[in-house]
Biotite code that builds the C-alpha atoms (Angstrom):
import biotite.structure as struc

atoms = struc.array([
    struc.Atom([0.000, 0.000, 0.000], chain_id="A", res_id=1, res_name="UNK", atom_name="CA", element="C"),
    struc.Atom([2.993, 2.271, 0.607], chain_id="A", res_id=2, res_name="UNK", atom_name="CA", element="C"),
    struc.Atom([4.412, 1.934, -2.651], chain_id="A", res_id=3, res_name="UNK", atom_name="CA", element="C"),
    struc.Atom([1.090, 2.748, -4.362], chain_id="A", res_id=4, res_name="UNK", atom_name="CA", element="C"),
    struc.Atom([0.723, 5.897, -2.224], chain_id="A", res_id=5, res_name="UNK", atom_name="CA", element="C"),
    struc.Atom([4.449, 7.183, -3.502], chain_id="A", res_id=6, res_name="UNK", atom_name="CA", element="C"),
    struc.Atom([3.723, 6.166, -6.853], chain_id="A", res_id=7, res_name="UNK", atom_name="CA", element="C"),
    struc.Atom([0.862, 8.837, -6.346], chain_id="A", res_id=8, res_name="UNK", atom_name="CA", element="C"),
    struc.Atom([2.586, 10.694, -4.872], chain_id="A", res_id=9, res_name="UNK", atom_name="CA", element="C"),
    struc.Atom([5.580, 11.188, -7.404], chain_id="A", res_id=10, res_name="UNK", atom_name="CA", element="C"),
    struc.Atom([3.455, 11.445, -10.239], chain_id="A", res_id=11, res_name="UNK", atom_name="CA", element="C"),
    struc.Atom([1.462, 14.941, -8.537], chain_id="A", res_id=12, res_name="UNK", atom_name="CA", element="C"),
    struc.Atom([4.845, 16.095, -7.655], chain_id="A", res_id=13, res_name="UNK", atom_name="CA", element="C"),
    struc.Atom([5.573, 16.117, -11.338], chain_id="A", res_id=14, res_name="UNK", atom_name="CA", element="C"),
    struc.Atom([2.087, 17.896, -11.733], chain_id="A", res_id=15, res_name="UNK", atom_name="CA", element="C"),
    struc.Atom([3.319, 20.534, -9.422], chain_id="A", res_id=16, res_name="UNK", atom_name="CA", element="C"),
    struc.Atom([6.443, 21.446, -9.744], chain_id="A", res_id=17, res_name="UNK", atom_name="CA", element="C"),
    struc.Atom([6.989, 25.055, -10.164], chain_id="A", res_id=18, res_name="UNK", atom_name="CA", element="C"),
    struc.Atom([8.074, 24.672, -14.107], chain_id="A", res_id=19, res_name="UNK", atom_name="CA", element="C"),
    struc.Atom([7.303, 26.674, -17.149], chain_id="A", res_id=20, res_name="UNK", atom_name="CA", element="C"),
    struc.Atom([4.828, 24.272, -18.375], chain_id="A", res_id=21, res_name="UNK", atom_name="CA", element="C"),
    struc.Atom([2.785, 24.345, -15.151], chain_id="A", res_id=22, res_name="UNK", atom_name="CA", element="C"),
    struc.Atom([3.458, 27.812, -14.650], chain_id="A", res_id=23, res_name="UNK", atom_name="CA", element="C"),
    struc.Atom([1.081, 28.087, -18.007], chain_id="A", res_id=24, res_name="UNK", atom_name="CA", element="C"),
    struc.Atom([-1.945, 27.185, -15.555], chain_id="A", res_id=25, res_name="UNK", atom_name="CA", element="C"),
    struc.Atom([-1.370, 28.969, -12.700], chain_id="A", res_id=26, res_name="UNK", atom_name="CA", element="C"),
    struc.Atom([1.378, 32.107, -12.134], chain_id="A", res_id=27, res_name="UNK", atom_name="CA", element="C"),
    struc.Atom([3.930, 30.494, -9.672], chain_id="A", res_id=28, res_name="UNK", atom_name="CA", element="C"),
    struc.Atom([7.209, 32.210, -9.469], chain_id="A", res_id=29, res_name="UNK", atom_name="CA", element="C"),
    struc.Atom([8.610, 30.202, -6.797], chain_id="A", res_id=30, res_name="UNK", atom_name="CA", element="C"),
    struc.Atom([8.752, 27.368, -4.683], chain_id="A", res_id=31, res_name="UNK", atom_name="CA", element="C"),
    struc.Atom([7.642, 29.795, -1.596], chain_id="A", res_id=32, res_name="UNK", atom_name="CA", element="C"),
    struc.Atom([5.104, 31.114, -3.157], chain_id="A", res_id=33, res_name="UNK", atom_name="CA", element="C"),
    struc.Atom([3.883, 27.581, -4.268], chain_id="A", res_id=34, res_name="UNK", atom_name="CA", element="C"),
    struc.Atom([4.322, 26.404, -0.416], chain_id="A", res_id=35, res_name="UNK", atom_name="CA", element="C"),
    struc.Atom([1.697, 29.495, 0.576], chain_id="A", res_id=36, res_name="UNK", atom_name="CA", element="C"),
    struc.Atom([-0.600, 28.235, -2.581], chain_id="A", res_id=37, res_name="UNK", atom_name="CA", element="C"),
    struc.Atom([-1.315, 25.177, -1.384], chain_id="A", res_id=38, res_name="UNK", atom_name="CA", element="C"),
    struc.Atom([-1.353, 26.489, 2.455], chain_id="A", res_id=39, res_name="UNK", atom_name="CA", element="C"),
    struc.Atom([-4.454, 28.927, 1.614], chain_id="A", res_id=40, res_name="UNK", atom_name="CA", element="C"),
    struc.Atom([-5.898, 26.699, -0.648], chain_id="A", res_id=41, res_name="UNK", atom_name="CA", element="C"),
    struc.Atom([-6.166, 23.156, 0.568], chain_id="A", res_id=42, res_name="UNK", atom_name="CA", element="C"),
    struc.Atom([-4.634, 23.567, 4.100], chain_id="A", res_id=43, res_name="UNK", atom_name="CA", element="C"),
    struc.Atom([-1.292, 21.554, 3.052], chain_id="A", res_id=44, res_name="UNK", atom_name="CA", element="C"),
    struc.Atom([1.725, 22.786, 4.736], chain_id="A", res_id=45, res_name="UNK", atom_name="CA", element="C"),
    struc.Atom([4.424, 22.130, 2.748], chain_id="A", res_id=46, res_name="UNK", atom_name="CA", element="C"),
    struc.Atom([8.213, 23.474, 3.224], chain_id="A", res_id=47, res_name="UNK", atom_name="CA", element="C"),
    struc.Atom([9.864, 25.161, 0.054], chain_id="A", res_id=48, res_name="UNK", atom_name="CA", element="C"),
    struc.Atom([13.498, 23.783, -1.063], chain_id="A", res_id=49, res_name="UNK", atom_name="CA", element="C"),
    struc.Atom([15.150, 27.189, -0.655], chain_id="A", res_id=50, res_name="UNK", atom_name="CA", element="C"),
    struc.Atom([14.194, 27.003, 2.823], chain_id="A", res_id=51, res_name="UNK", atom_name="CA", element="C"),
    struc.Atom([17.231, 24.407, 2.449], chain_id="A", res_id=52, res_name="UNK", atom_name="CA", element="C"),
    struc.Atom([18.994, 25.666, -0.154], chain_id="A", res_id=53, res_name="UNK", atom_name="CA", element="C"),
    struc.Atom([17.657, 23.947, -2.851], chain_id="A", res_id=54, res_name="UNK", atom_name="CA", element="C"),
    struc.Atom([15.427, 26.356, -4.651], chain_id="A", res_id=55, res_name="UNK", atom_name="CA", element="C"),
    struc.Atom([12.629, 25.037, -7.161], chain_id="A", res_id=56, res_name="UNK", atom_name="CA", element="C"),
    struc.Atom([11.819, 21.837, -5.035], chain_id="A", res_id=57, res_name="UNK", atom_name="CA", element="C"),
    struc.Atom([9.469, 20.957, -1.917], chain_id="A", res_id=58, res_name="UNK", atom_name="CA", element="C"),
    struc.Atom([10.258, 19.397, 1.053], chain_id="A", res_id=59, res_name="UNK", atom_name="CA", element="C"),
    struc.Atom([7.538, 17.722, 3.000], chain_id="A", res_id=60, res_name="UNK", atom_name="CA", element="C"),
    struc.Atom([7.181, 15.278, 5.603], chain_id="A", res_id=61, res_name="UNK", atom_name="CA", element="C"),
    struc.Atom([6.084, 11.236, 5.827], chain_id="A", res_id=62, res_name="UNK", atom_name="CA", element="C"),
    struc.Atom([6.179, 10.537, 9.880], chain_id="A", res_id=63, res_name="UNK", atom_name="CA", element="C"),
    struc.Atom([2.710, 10.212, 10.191], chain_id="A", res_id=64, res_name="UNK", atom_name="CA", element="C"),
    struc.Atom([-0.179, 7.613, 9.556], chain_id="A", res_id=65, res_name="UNK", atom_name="CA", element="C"),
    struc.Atom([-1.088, 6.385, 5.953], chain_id="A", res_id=66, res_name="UNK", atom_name="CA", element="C"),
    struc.Atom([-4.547, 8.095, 6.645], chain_id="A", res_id=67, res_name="UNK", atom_name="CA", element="C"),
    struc.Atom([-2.495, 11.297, 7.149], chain_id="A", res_id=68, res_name="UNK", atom_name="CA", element="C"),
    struc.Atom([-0.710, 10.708, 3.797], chain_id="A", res_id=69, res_name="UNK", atom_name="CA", element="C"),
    struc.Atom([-4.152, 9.702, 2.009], chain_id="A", res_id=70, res_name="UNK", atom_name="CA", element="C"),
    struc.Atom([-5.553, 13.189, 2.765], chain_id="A", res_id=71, res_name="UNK", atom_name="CA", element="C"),
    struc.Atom([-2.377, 15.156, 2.027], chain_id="A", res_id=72, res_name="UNK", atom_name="CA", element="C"),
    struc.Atom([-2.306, 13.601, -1.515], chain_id="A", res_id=73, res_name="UNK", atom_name="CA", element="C"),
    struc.Atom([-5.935, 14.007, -2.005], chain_id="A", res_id=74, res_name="UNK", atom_name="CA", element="C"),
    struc.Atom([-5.591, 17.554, -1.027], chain_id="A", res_id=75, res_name="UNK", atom_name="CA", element="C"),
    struc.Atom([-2.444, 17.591, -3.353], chain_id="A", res_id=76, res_name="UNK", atom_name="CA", element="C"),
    struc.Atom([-5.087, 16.520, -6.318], chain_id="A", res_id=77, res_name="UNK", atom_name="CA", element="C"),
    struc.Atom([-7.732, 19.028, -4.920], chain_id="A", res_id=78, res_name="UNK", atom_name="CA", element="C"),
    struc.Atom([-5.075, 21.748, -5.137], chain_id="A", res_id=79, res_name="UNK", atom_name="CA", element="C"),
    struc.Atom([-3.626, 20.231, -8.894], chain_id="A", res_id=80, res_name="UNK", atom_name="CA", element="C"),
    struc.Atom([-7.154, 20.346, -10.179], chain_id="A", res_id=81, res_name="UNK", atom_name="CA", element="C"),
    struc.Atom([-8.175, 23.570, -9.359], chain_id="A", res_id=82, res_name="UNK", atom_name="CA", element="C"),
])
């Protein structure tokens, strides 16, 4: 069941990454202001990569439940589809 949830997982991460294509769809100009995006729109806190010195990426966090991870990822989609 874990693997299926990263598979998810990676392919929404590829959805959202802060890239010219997806940047077509909604005006991101960086990985903070993605982080706030998703923070005001679905509740999902996530942690930008510059935060960490990697700019353009986002760092988030698995220590919790699978039920915690179900409803991050569906509020991942929630946040992808709008």
């Amino acid at each position: 069941m874990l693997i299926k949830f990263f598979k998810i997982f990676c392919l929404i991460l590829l959805l959202i990454s802060p890239s010219p294509v997806y940047s077509k769809n909604k005006d991101i100009k960086d990985d903070v202001e993605l982080c706030e995006m998703f923070l005001e729109q679905v509740g999902l806190a996530l942690v930008p990569g510059t935060a960490f010195g990697s700019p353009g990426y986002l760092r988030l966090s698995f220590a919790c439940g699978l039920e915690t991870l179900a409803e991050a990822m569906n509020r991942m989609v929630r946040f992808v589809k709008s």
